[in-house]
C-alpha positions as CSV (number, residue, x, y, z in Angstrom):
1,X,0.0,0.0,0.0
2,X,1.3,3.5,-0.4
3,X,1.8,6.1,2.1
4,X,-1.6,7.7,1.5
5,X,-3.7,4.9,1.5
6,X,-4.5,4.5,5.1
7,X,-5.9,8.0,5.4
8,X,-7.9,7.5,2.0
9,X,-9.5,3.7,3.0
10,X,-10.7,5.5,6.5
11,X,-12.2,7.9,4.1
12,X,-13.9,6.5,1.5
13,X,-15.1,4.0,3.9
14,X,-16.5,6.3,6.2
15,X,-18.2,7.7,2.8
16,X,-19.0,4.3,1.9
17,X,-21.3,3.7,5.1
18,X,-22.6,7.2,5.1
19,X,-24.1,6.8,2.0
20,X,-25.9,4.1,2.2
21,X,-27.2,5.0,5.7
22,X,-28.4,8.0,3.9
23,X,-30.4,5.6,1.6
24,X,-31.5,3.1,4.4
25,X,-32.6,6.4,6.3
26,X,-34.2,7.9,3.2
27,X,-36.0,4.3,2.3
28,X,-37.5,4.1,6.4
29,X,-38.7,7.6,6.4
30,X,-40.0,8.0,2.9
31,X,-41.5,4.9,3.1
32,X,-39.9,4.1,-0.3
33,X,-39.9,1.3,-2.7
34,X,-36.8,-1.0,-2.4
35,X,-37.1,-1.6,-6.3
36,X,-35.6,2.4,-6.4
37,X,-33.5,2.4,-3.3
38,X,-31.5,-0.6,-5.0
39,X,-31.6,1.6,-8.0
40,X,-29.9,4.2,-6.1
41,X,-27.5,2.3,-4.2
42,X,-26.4,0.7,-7.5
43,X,-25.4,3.8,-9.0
44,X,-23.2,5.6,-5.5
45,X,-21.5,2.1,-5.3
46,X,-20.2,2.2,-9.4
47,X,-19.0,5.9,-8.3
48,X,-17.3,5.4,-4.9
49,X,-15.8,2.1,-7.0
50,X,-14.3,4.8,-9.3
51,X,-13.4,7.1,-6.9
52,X,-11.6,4.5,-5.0
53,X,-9.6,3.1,-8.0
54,X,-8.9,6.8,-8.9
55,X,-7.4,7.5,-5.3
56,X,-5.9,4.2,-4.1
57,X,-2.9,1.4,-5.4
58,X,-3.9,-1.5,-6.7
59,X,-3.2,-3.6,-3.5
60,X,-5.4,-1.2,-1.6
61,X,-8.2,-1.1,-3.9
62,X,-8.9,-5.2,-3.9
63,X,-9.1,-4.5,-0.2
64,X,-11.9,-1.9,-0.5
65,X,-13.9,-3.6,-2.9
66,X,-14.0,-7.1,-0.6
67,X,-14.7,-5.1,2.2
68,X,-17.8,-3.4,0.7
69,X,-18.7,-6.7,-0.8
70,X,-18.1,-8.4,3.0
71,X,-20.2,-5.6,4.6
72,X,-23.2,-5.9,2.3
73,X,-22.9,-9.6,3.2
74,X,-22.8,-8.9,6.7
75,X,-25.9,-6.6,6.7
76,X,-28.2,-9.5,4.9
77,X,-26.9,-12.5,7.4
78,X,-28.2,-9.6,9.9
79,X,-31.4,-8.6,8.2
80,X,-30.4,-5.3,8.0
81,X,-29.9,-2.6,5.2
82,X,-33.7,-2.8,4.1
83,X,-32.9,-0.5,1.5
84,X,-30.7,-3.1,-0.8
85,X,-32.2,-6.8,0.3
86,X,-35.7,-6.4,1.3
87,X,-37.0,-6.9,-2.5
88,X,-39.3,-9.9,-3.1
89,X,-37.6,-11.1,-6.4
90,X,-35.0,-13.5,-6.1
91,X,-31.8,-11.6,-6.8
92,X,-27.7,-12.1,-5.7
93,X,-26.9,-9.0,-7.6
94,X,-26.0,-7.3,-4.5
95,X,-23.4,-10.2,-3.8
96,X,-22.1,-10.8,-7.1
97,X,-21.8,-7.1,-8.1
98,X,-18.0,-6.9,-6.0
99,X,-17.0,-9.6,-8.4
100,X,-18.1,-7.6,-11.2
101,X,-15.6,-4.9,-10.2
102,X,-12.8,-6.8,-9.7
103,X,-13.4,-8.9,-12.6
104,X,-13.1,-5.5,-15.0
105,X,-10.5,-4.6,-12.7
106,X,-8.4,-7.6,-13.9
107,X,-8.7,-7.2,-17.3
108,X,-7.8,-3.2,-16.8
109,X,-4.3,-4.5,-16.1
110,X,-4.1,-5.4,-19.9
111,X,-5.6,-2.1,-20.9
112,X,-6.3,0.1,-17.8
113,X,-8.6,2.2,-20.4
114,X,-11.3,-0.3,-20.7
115,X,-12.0,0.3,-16.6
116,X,-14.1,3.2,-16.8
117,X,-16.2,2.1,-19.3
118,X,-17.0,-1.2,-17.9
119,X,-18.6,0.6,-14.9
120,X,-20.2,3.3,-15.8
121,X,-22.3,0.6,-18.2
122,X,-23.0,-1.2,-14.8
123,X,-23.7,1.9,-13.2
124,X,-26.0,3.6,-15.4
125,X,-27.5,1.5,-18.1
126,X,-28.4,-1.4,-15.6
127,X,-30.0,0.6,-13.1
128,X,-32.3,2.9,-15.7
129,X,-33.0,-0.5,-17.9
130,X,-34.1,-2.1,-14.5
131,X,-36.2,1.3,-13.8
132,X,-37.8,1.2,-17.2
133,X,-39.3,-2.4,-16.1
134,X,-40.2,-0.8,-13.1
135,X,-42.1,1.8,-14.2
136,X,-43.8,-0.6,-16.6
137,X,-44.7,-2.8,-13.9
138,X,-43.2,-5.8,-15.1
139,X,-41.5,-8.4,-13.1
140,X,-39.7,-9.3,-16.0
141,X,-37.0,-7.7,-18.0
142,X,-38.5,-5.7,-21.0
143,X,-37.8,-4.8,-24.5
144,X,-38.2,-1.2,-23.9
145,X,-35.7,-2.2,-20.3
146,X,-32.7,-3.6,-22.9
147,X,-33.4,-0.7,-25.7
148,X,-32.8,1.8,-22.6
149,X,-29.5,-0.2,-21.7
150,X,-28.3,-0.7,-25.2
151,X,-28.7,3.1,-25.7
152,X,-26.8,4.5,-22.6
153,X,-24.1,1.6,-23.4
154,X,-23.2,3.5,-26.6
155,X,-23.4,6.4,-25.0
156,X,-20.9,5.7,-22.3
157,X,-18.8,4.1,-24.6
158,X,-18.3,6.7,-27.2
159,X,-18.0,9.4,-24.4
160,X,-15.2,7.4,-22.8
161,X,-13.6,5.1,-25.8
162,X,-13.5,7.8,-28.3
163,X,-11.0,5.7,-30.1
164,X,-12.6,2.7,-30.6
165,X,-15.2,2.9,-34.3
166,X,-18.8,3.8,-34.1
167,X,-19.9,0.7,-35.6
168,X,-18.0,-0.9,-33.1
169,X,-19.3,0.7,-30.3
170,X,-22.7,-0.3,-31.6
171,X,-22.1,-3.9,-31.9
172,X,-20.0,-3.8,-28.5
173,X,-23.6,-2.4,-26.9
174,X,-25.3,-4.8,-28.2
175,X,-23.6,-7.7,-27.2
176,X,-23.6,-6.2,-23.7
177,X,-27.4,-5.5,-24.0
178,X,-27.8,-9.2,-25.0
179,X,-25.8,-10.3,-21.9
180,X,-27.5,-8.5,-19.3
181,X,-30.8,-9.9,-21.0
182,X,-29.7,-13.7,-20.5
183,X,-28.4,-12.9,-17.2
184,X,-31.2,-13.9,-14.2
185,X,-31.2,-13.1,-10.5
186,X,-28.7,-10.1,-10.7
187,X,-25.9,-11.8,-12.1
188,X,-25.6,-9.2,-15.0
189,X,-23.8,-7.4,-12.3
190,X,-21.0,-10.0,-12.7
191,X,-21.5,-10.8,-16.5
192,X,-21.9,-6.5,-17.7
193,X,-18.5,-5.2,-16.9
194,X,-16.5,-8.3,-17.4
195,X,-17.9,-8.5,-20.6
196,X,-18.0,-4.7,-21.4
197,X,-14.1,-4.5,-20.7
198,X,-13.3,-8.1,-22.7
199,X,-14.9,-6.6,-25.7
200,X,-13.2,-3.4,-25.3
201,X,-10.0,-4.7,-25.2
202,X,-9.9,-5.7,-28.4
203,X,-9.3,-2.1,-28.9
C-alpha cells in the first residue's frame, strides 16, 4: 500500500457507510420502494468504485472492494440494510456485483482504459434498464428495459472510448445488452462489466 492509502481507506469507507445509511434512512422515512432504493445504491457504489480506483494502489483497492462486498454480506446475514435486500424477487446482484468490479478490474491490467467504461455501463445503463421495467410494472425484463441499456451503453462508450469505431461501439452495446438480458437473478452485475471491458479490449 502506499503512504496515503491508510488516510484515504478511512475515508472512502466512512463515505462508503454514510451513503448508504443515507439511503437506508431515506428508504425508512420516505416509506420508499426497495425496487428504487436498489436503484440508487447501485449507482453511488459504481461511483465510490471509481473514486476508489482513482485515489488508491492497486493492492489497496482489492481491499476496499472485498470489504464493501463483505459488509453488504454482513448486513443481509443480519437482516439489516432494508434498503438493498428487502425486494421480493430472487436476486444475488448485490453479492455478485464486487466480483463484477474486480473482474473489470483484472482485465484493466491489460488495458487500464477499458476500466471506466465497464462501470459506468453497470452503473447507469443497468440501473435505468431495471427502472424502465419498473415503471412498466413488469416483473420481468422488457424490450423497452434492454433498448434503454443498449442506448446508454453506446453512450458511455463513445464518451469514454472515443478511439474505438462507431460501428464498433454499436455492436459492443449490443452484445452487452444481450448479456444483461440472459443474465437472471442479478448476475448481470458480474456478466456486464466483465464483458464490457473483454470486448473493449480488443481495442
Amino acid at each position: 500500500m502506499y503512504p496515503n492509502d491508510v488516510t484515504y481507506v478511512i475515508t472512502l469507507s466512512a463515505l462508503f457507510l454514510g451513503a448508504f445509511a443515507a439511503i437506508e434512512f431515506s428508504k425508512r422515512r420516505f416509506n420508499l420502494s426497495t425496487e428504487y432504493t436498489r436503484r440508487f445504491a447501485h449507482v453511488v457504489s459504481g461511483f465510490l468504485v471509481l473514486l476508489n480506483h482513482a485515489l488508491l494502489s492497486p493492492l489497496a483497492f482489492v481491499f476496499m472492494v472485498l470489504g464493501a462486498g463483505c459488509a453488504i454480506l454482513a448486513t443481509s446475514i443480519l437482516k439489516i440494510g432494508t434498503a438493498v435486500h428487502d425486494v421480493e424477487r430472487r436476486t444475488y446482484g448485490e453479492f455478485v456485483i464486487t466480483f463484477g468490479y474486480l473482474g473489470a478490474y483484472a482485465l484493466s491490467f491489460i488495458n487500464e482504459s477499458v476500466f471506466l467504461p465497464a462501470i459506468l455501463v453497470l452503473t447507469f445503463a443497468d440501473p435505468l434498464a431495471g427502472l424502465m421495467g419498473n415503471l412498466l410494472k413488469s416483473p420481468r425484463k422488457t424490450l423497452a428495459g434492454s433498448a434503454v441499456f443498449f442506448a446508454v451503453s453506446v453512450i458511455v462508450i463513445v464518451l469514454t472510448c472515443p478511439f474505438v469505431p462507431l460501428a464498433s461501439t454499436i455492436g459492443v452495446a449490443a452484445i452487452v445488452t444481450g448479456v444483461e438480458r440472459i443474465s437472471f437473478r442479478g448476475f448481470d452485475n458480474l456478466t456486464v462489466p466483465i464483458t464490457t471491458a473483454a470486448l473493449l479490449l480488443a481495442f
